[in-house]
C-alpha positions in Angstrom: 30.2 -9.7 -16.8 32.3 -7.2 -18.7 33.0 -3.4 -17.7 30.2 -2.4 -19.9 27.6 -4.7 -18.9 28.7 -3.9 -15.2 28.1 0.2 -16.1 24.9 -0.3 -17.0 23.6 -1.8 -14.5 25.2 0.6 -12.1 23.4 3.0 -14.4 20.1 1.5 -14.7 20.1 0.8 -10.5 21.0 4.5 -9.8 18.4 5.7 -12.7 15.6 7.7 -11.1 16.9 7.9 -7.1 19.6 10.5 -7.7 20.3 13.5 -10.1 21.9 12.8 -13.7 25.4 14.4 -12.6 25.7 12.1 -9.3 24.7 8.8 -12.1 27.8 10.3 -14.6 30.0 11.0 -11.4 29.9 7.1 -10.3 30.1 6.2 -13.7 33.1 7.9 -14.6 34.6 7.0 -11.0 34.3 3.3 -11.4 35.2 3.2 -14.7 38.3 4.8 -13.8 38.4 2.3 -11.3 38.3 -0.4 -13.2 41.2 1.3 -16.2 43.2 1.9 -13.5 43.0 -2.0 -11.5 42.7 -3.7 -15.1 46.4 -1.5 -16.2 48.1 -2.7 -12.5 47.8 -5.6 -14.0 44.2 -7.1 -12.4 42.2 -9.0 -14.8 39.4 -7.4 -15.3 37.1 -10.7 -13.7 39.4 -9.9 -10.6 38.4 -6.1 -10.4 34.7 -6.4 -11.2 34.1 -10.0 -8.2 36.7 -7.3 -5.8 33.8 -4.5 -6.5 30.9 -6.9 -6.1 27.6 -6.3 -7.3 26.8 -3.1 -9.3 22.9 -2.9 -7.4 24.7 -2.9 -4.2 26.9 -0.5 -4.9 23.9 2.0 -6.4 22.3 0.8 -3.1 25.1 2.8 -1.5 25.2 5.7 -3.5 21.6 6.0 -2.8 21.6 6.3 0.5 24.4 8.3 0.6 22.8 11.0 -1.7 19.8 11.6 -0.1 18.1 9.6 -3.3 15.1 7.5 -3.5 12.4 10.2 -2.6 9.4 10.4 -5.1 10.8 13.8 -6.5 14.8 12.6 -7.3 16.4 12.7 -10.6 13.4 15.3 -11.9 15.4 18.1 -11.5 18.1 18.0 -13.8 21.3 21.1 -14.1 20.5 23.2 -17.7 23.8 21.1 -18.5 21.4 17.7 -18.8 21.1 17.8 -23.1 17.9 18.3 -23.0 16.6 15.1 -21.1 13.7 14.0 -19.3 13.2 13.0 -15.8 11.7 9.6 -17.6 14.1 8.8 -20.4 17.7 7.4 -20.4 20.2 8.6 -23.0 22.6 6.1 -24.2 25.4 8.3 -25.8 27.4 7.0 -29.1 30.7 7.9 -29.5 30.3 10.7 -32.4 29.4 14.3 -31.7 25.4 15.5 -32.9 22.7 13.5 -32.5 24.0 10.6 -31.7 22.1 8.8 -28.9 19.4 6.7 -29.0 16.7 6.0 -26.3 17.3 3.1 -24.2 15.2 2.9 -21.4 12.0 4.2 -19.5 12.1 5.0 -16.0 9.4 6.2 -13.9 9.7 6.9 -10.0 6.9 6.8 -7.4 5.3 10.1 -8.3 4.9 10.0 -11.8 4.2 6.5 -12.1 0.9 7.3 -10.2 0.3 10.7 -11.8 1.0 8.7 -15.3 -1.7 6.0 -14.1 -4.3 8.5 -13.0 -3.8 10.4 -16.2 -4.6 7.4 -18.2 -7.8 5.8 -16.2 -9.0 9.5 -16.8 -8.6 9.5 -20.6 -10.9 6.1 -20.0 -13.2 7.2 -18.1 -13.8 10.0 -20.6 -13.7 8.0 -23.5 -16.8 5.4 -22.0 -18.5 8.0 -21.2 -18.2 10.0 -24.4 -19.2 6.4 -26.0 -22.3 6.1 -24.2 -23.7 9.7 -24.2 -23.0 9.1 -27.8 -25.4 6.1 -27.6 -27.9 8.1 -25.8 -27.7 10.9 -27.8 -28.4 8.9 -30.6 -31.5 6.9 -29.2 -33.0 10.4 -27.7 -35.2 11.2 -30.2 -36.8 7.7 -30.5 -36.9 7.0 -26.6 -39.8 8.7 -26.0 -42.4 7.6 -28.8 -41.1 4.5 -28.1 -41.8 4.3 -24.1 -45.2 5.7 -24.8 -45.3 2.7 -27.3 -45.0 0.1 -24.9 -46.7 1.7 -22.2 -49.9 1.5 -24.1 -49.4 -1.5 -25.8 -48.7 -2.9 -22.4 -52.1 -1.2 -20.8 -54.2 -2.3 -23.8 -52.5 -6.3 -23.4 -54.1 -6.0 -19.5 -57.4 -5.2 -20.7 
């Protein structure tokens, strides 16, 4: 594992149980961190086995920040670019509009709203399909029960 690959999944653990500036302030601390141990002369192997795993260390900072409630990470500082409680920003190194999206992260709440949203839409949709369907047999049901109603009385006689 490099320092990158060992950021992002720091990142990705952390995404969704604690606000964006609490993610970008253990970012920028263990990648600090890592600079710092890696110009002492560590190799870089040696700093990231001393660390450990990246999900245990976001395990940490989790609890420590209060985070993993339904509602954490929604609310985001006006300083957030813009960013939703659901999307992850991976940021290039030029200036504009350079990020692209690189991940989709729903917590407990909106997962559920998201699910109940959609098996709405469904149930709207059948039953827009089949009132369709009635609507269009409507005008022949009725000649066409009182068809078989007499041709079943006049078959018993």
């Amino acid at each position: 594992m490099d320092k990158k690959e060992f950021l992002e999944k720091l990142t990705m653990a952390l995404a969704g149980q604690v606000s964006r500036s609490v993610i970008e302030e253990n970012i920028r601390y263990y990648e600090n961190y890592i600079t710092e141990e890696t110009r002492k002369g560590n190799s870089l192997r040696q700093v990231l086995e001393a660390l450990g795993d990246p999900r245990l260390i976001a395990k940490s900072i989790i609890d420590a920040n209060g985070g993993g409630s339904d509602m954490a990470g929604v609310y985001e500082d006006s300083d957030s670019r813009g960013s939703s409680p659901f999307m992850e920003r991976e940021e290039s190194g030029d200036s504009g509009f350079g990020g692209r999206l690189r991940g989709f992260h729903l917590n407990g709440f909106w997962a559920i709203f998201l699910i109940l949203v959609m098996i709405t839409c469904v149930l709207m949709i059948v039953g827009t399909i089949i009132g369709g369907i009635f609507m269009l047999i409507r005008p022949i049901l009725a000649p066409l029960l009182i068809f078989i109603l007499m041709f079943s009385l006049l078959k018993r006689r």
